[in-house]
N, C-alpha and C positions, 0 to 999 in steps of 0.2 A: 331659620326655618329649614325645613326640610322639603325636597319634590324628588318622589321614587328615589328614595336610596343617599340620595345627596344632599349632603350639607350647605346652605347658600347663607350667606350674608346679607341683609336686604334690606335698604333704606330709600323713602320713596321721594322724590326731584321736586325741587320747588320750583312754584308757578315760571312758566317760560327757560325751563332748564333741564339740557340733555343727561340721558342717566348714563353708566357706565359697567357695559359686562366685564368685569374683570376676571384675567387667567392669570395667574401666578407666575412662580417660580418654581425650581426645583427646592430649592432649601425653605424648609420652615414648612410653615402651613398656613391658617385666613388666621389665626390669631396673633401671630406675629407682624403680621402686617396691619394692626389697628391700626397704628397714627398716620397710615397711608392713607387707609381707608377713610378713616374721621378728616383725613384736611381734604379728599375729594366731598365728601359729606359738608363739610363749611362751607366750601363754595356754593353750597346749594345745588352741587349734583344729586341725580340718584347712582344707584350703585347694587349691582349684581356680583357678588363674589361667588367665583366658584369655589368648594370644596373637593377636588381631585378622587374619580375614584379611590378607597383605601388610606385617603390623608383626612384630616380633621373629623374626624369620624363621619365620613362620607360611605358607603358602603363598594363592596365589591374590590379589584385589583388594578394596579394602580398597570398600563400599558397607553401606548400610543392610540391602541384601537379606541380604548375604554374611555380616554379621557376625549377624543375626537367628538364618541357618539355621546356623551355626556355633554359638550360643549354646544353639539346641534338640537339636544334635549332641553337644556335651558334658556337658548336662542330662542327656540318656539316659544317658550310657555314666556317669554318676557312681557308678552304682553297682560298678559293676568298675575304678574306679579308686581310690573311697574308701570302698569297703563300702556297708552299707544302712542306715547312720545316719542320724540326722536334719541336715536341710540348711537354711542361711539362705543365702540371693541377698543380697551387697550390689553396688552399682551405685557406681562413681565419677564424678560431672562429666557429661560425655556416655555414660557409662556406664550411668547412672539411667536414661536413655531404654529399654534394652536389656533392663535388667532387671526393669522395672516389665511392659514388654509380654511378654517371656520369660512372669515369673507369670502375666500379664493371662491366654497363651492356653495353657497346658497344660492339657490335656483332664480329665478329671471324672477320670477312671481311673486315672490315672498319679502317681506318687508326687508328693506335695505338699510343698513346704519348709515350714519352722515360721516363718518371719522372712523380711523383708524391711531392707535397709539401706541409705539414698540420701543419700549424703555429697554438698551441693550439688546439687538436684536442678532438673530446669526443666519448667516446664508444658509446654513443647511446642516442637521445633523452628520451628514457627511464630514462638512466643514469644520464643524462646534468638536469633535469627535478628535479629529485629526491634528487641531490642536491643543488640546487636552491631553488625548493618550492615542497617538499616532496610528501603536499598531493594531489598533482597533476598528480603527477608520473603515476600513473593506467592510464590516459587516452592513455597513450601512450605507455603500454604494450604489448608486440607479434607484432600479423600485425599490430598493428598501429600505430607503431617508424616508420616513413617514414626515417630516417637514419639510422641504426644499424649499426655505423663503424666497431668498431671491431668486430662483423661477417664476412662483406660484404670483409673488406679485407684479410682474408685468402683466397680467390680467385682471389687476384688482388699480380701480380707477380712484378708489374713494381719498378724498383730504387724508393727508398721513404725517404726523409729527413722531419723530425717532429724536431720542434722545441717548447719547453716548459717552463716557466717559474715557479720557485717555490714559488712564492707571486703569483697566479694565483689565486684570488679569484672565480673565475666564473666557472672555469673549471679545478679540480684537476689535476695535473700533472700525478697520475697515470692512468687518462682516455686514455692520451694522450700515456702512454707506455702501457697501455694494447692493443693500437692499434697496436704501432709500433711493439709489440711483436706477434701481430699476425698475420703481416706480412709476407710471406713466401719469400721474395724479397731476393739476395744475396747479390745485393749493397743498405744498408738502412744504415741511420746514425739520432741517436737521439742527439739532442742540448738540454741541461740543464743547466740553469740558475739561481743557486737558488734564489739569490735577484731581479728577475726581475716577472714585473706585466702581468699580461694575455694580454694587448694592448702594451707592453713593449719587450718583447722578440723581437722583430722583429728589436729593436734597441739598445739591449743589447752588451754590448763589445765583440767582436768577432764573433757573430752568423754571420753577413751577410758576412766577409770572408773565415767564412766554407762553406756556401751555395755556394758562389763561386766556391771554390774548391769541390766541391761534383758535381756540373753542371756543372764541364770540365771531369766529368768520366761521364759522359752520349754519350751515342752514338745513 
């Protein structure tokens, strides 16, 4: 379906079952990612895909600002798309950026997901940056990491399961626990894998029956 401009993926949660806004990656787009989608869908999730400003035929340009205020645009309207169930944000790859700050800033008043989920997550485009392509890093110093996970989540309380891989070429695994560690959550659980790839984790032996089990102690 479409809302203003943007392409969503949208399938609705069976009785007594949380849905899920999902935020991508940088590689690919919501169609490469079906049989992600489809085995959260088997569970008897719901499920919110975003389509990125300027990716999957989503309209407009594809920037940090753009996909921010697109991320807070389809937060609102979830309830007329998936009812007023309970919601968990997972974040994928460059995704986890979006979604950590998404939670970081919705207002006191407004409806609160139950969960958080950061498959590969990075402390901060600073960080993500610096190890990728070093000398690039400065541009995205101070204010101008439009992500800084692991700041942003020592203010975000919610249950959080981060799953990491330790062949992660893209994204060190300890980016991924300096987040989780800076989490102040009392229900959080970190997934480690050491033989699995940064787009592999997510189908590494056991991780999706702990996910499971971690999102039946959500309330």
């Amino acid at each position: 379906m479409v809302l203003d401009g943007l392409v969503l993926w949208v399938a609705q949660p069976q009785q007594g079952k949380p849905s899920i806004f999902f935020l991508h990656g940088s590689i690919g787009n919501l169609e490469t990612r079906t049989w992600k989608y489809s085995w959260l869908v088997k569970q008897g999730y719901g499920l919110v895909a975003l389509g990125y400003p300027g990716s999957s035929g989503s309209k407009g340009r594809s920037s940090s600002k753009s996909i921010m205020n697109a991320a807070h645009k389809v937060y609102a309207a979830l309830p007329k798309l998936i009812g007023t169930g309970p919601v968990v944000v997972m974040g994928e790859s460059l995704g986890t950026g979006p979604a950590v700050r998404l939670v970081a800033e919705l207002d006191r008043g407004a409806p609160q997901p139950i969960g958080l989920i950061l498959q590969a997550p990075y402390a901060s485009v600073y960080d993500l940056v610096r190890h990728q392509a070093g000398g690039l890093a400065q541009l995205f110093r101070g204010r101008n990491d439009p992500w800084p996970s692991a700041k942003l989540i020592r203010s975000v309380k919610l249950p959080l399961f981060v799953m990491h891989g330790g062949r992660d070429k893209y994204v060190p695994q300890a980016q991924g626990k300096a987040v989780f560690t800076g989490s102040p959550a009392k229900n959080k659980r970190f997934v480690f894998r050491k033989s699995a790839s940064h787009g592999g984790i997510f189908a590494a032996k056991g991780v999706r029956p702990e996910l499971v089990k971690w999102m039946q102690t959500l309330k």
